[in-house]
N, C-alpha and C positions, 0 to 999 in steps of 0.2 A: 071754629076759632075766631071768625070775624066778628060774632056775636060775641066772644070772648070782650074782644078787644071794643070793640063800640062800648060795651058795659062800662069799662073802665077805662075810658080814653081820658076822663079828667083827673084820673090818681097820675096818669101815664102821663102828661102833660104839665103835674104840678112838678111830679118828679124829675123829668128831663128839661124839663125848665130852671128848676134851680141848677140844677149843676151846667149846663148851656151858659146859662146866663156867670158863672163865674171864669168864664173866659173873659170880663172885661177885668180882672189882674192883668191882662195879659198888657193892658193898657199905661197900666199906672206900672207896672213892676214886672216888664219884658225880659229883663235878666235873668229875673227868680224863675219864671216860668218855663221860659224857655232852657233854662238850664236844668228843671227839674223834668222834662221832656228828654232833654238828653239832644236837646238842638243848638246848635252854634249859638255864641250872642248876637242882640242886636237890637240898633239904637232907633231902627229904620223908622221913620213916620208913619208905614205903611204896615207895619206889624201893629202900634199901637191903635192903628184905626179898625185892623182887622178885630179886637180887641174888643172895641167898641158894638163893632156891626155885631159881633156874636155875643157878648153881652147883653145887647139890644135884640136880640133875636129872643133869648132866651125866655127876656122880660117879657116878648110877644109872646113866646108859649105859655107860661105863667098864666098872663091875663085869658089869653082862650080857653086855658083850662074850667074858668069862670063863664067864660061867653060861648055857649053853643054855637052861634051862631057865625062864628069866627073859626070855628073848629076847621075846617077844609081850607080854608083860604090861609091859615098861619101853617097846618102842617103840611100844605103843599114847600111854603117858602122853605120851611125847616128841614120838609123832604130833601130838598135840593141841596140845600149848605151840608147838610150832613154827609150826603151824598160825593158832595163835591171834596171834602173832608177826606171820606174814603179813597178816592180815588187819587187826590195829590199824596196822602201815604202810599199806597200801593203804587204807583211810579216811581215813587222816592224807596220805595225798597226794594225795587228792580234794580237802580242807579248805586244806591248805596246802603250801609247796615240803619233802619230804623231799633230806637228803644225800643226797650218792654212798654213802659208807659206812654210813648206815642203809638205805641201798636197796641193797646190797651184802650186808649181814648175811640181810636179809629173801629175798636171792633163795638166799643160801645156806641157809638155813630152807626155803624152797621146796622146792629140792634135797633136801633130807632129807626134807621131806613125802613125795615124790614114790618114792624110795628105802623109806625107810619102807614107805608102801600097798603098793610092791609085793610086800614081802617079807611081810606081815600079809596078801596076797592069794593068793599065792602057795606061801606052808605051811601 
């Protein structure tokens, strides 16, 4: 399987990169986004930077998908936001009812955790 994944770590990377990278909406138009999550509003600074960081994040898988040589060092980063992703849903659906589509995002997050490890375990 890890041969799998090494094979195609650059399709896996172009493709989780674009969609990663369109969380920087979240930047310019936190209402929409946030409401299509099915999460409270809000105007916070602190949401539209998060926005940014994962848009910019996304932008760094993208490009690694091009540079080999960046391959471990960005899916480590992305390993972790992802990760950390998962786990503030999964608390918040202890505490309270999460969406479909925040629990959707989250298990695609998951997916990429999982993808991710095995390709950083694997080369």
């Amino acid at each position: 399987m890890t041969t799998w994944v090494a094979a195609h770590i650059a399709t896996f990377l172009y493709a989780t990169g674009a969609l990663t990278a369109g969380a920087i909406a979240l930047a310019f138009f936190p209402e929409r986004v946030l409401a299509f999550l099915g999460q409270p509003p809000s105007k916070h600074l602190a949401v539209r930077q998060a926005g940014i960081l994962i848009g910019v994040l996304g932008a760094g898988i993208v490009w690694a998908a091009r540079d080999p040589a960046a391959h471990r060092a960005v899916i480590a980063m992305a390993l972790a936001e992802k990760a950390g992703l998962v786990a503030l849903v999964a608390l918040e659906a202890v505490r309270a009812k999460v969406s479909v589509r925040l629990a959707a995002v989250a298990a695609f997050d998951a997916a990429c955790v999982a993808v991710f490890a095995m390709y950083l375990v694997g080369s």
